[in-house]
N, C-alpha and C positions, 0 to 999 in steps of 0.2 A: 692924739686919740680923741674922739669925740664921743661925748657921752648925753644920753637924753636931759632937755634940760632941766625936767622935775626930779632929776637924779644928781645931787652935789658930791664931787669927790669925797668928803669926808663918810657919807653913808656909804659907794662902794668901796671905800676901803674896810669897813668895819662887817660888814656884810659877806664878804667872798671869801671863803680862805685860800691862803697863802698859795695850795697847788692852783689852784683855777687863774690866781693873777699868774703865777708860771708860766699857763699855756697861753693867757693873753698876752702875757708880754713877751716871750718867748720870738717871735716872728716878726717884731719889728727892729727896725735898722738903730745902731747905737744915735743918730742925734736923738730922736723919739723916744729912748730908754734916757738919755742923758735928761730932757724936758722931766719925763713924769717923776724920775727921779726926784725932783724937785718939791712934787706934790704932796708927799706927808713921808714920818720918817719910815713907816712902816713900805709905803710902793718905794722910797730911796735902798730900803734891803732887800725887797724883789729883787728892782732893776739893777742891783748893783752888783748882784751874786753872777746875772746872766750876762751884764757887761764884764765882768772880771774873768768869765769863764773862758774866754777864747778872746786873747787879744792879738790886733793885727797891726802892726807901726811900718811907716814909711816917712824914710826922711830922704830929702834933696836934698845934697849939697852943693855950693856953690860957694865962690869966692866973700860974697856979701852973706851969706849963711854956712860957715863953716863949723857949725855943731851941729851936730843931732837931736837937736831940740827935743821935739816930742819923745825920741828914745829917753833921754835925760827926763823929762818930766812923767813919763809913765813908770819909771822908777821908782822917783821920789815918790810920786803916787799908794805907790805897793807897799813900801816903807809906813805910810802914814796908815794903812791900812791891813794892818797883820791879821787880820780875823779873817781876810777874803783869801790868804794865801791860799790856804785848801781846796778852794775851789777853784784855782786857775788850773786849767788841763791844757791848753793853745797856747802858746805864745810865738810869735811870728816878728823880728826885728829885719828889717830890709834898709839899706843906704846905697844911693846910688849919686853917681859926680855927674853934676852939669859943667862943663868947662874943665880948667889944669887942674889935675889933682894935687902940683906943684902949688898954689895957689894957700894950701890948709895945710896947718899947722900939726905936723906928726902928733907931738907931745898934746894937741886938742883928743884926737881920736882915741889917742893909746889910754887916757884918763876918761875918754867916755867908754871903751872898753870894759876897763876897770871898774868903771861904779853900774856900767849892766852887770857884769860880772859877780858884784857884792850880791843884788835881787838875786838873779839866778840861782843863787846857791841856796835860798830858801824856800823854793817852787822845785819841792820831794814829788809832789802831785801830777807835776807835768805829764799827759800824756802826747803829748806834740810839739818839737823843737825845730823852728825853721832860723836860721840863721844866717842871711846873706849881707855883708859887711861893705860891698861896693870896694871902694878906694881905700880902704883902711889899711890891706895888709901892702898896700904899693906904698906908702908912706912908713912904713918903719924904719927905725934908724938902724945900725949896725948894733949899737949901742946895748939896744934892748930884744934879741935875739929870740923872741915867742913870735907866734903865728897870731894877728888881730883876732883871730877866733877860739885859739885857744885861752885866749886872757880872759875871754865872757865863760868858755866852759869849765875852767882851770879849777881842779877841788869840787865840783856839781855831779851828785847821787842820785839818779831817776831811776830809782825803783818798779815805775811804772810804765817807763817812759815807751811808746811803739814806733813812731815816727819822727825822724831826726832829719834836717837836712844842714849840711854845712857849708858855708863859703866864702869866699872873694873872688872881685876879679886877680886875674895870675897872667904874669906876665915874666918870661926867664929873668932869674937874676934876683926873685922876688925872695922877701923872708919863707921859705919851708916850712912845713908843721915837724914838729918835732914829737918827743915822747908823751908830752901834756896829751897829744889827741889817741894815742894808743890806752894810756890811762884811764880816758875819759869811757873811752868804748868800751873799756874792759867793767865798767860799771853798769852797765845796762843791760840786765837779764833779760826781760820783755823785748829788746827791739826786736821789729819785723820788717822795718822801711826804713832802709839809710841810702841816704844822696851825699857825695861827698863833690861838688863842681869841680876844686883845685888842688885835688890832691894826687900830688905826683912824687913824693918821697919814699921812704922805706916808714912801712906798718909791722911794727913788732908785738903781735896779741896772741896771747894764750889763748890753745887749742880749745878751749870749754868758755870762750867769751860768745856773746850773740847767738846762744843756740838757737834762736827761732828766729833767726835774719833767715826773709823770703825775699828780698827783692833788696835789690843794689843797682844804686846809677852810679857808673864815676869813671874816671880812665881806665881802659885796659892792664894796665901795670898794678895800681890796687885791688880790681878785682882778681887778679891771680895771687894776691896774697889773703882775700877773705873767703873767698868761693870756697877751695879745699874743707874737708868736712862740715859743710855749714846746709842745711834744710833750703837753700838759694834757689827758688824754680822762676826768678825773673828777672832777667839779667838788660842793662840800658847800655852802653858804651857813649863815652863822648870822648872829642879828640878827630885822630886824623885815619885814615883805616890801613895804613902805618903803620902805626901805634899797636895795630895787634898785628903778632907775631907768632913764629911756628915757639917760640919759648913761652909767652905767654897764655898762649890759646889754650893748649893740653891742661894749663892749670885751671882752668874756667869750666873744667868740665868735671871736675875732682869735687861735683860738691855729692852730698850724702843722700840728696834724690835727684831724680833727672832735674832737670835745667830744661823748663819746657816753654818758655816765652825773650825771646833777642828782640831788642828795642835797636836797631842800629839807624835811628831816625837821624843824627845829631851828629852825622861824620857823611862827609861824599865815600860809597863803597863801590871799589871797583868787582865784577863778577867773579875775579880768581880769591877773595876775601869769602864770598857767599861757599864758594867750593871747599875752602880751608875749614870754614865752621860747620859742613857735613859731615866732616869728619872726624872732626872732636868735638863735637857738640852734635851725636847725632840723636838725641833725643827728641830735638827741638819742633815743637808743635805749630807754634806761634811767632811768623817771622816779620818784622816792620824794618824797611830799609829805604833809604835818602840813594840813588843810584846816580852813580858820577857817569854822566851820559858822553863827559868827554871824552872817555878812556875805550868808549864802544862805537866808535864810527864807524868799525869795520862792519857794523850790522847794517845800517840806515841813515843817511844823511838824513830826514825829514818822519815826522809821523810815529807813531805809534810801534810801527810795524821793525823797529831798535830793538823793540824787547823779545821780537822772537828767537832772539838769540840765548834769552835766558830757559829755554825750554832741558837742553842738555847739563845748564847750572839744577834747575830744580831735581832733576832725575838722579841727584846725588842725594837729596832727602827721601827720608824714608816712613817719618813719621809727622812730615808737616802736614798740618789741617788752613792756616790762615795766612796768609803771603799778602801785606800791606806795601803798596807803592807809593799810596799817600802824597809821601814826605819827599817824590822825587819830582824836578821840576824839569822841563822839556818846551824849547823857546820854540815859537810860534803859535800855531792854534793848540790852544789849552783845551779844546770842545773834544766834549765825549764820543767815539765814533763806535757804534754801538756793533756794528758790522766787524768791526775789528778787533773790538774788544772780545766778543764773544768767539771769534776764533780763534783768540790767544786762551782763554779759557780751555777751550778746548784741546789745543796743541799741550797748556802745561797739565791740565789733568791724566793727557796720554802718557806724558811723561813721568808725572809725580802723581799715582794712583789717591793717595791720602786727601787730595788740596780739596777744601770743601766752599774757603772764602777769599775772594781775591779783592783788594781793593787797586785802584789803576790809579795813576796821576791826576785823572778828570775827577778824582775823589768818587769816581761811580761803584759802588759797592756789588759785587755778583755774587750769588750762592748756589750753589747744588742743591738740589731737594730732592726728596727720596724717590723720585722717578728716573736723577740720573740728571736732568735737564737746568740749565744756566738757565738765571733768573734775576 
């Protein structure tokens, strides 16, 4: 930060109160906070309250760095500093493997688990839990029979908590979450945003857990066990489009208001999938889908002109407004053809009256406007 130079730190600190250093300090990046910190003990309690408020950790791992360093020392950190607990509302722990995850020492990970775990459970304040553990939960031993992320959440009370996301990578054969994670969820009145990456086990939660969970990511199979009576109007699916089925589907739609936005960006969907969720899921407003263009050749070898097959799929909705293609990819020329697009527009709004926003694979965005006319 640079300050005039008949102006010395010591006069702006004694000078400004405490909200106005807030808003200065507020917007710049933590090395900058970490610097002024330095400058008197008074800007060290500004900057400290707003570096503690939202913290974000990433650690590599690799054969020559097999600990989670900075996870471990933002710890220790917290510890030494119990007066800033209150004010941690974010926390975000991330571990990802460079190389064998054969390489690192289970019992290394499962003991840094454990002493994130010990913090955790003193951060009541949380309003933001992001949790992705990387390789940890592929390294368990038989031995020791918990899931790497139930060991960080295992016994932790967020009161507050709105936003949780959990995981590892998953791979068959891996340790399963077990009751720890049914537990945990059952303590968090506030949430409204849960992402669950790996979770493909059996969820056992009382009827009156999450009443105000609006939005869930995670396999087909979990969300037919939380959807059911729950306020759920955004739904993500990850996995294989497989994965959802005529037993699971029905349950996906059992939640206590419509279910008005399907994220199916994060799975190749074949068009007899799109047809399945008109009809149990016929709420849905808000549609994003990854489209497995192998499974459609009988439309188009080449171009654009594949998807006019999806015109008789949309005429099964009845209350969509926005059909995202986004996330579907289509080899060859990826250039927007704006002749064609627009009479796919056309074709699917004859079909599906409601559709007001279409986005296409060229990521070209079209809208209706109240003349009737693509734009």
């Amino acid at each position: 930060m640079d300050f005039p130079a008949s102006t010395s730190h010591r006069t702006l600190d004694l000078s400004l109160p405490n909200e106005t250093l807030v808003a200065i300090f507020d917007g710049l990046d933590p090395t900058t906070l970490t610097d002024i910190a330095r400058v008197s003990r008074r800007f060290n309690a500004v900057a400290e309250r707003i570096l503690y408020s939202c913290i974000c950790i990433t650690d590599l791992l690799s054969s020559s760095s097999p600990i989670p360093g900075k996870t471990l020392r933002c710890c220790q950190s917290i510890l030494r500093r119990p007066h800033l607990i209150e004010i941690i509302r974010r926390l975000q722990i991330r571990w990802a493997m460079q190389g064998d995850f054969r390489t690192i020492s289970p019992q290394t990970l499962i003991e840094a688990c454990v002493e994130a775990g010990v913090v955790l459970q003193t951060l009541t304040f949380l309003e933001g839990l992001d949790i992705f553990l990387g390789p940890a939960n592929l390294a368990i031993t038989p031995l020791q029979p918990i899931h790497a992320v139930e060991r960080i959440v295992r016994g932790c009370h967020f009161p507050y908590l709105r936003y949780c996301s959990l995981g590892a990578e998953w791979t068959k054969g891996v340790q399963p979450y077990t009751n720890i994670l049914s537990e945990f969820l059952a303590l968090v009145p506030s949430l409204r945003h849960l992402r669950l990456s790996d979770h493909q086990s059996a969820l056992l939660l009382p009827p009156d857990a999450m009443p105000s969970l609006s939005y869930f990511r995670g396999s087909p199979d979990t969300a037919a066990i939380l959807l059911p009576g729950r306020p759920v109007e955004h739904l993500a699916l990850v996995g294989q489009d497989s994965d959802v089925n005529r037993e699971n589907l029905p349950r996906m739609g059992l939640t206590s208001v419509p279910l008005r936005s399907l994220d199916l960006s994060a799975m190749q969907v074949r068009p007899i999938l799109l047809r399945n969720i008109s009809t149990y899921l016929a709420a849905v407003e808000s549609l994003k889908v990854r489209l497995a263009l192998r499974h459609t050749l009988h439309y188009s070898l080449s171009g654009i002109t594949l998807l006019a097959g999806l015109s008789s799929v949309l005429g099964d909705f009845r209350h969509l407004v926005s059909f995202d293609l986004s996330a579907t990819e289509i080899d060859g020329n990826r250039q927007a053809n704006f002749a064609e697009e627009a009479a796919l527009c056309t074709a699917w709004v004859r079909a599906c009256p409601t559709l007001k926003r279409i986005i296409f694979p060229s990521k070209t965005e079209w809208q209706l406007d109240e003349n009737g006319t693509w734009a």
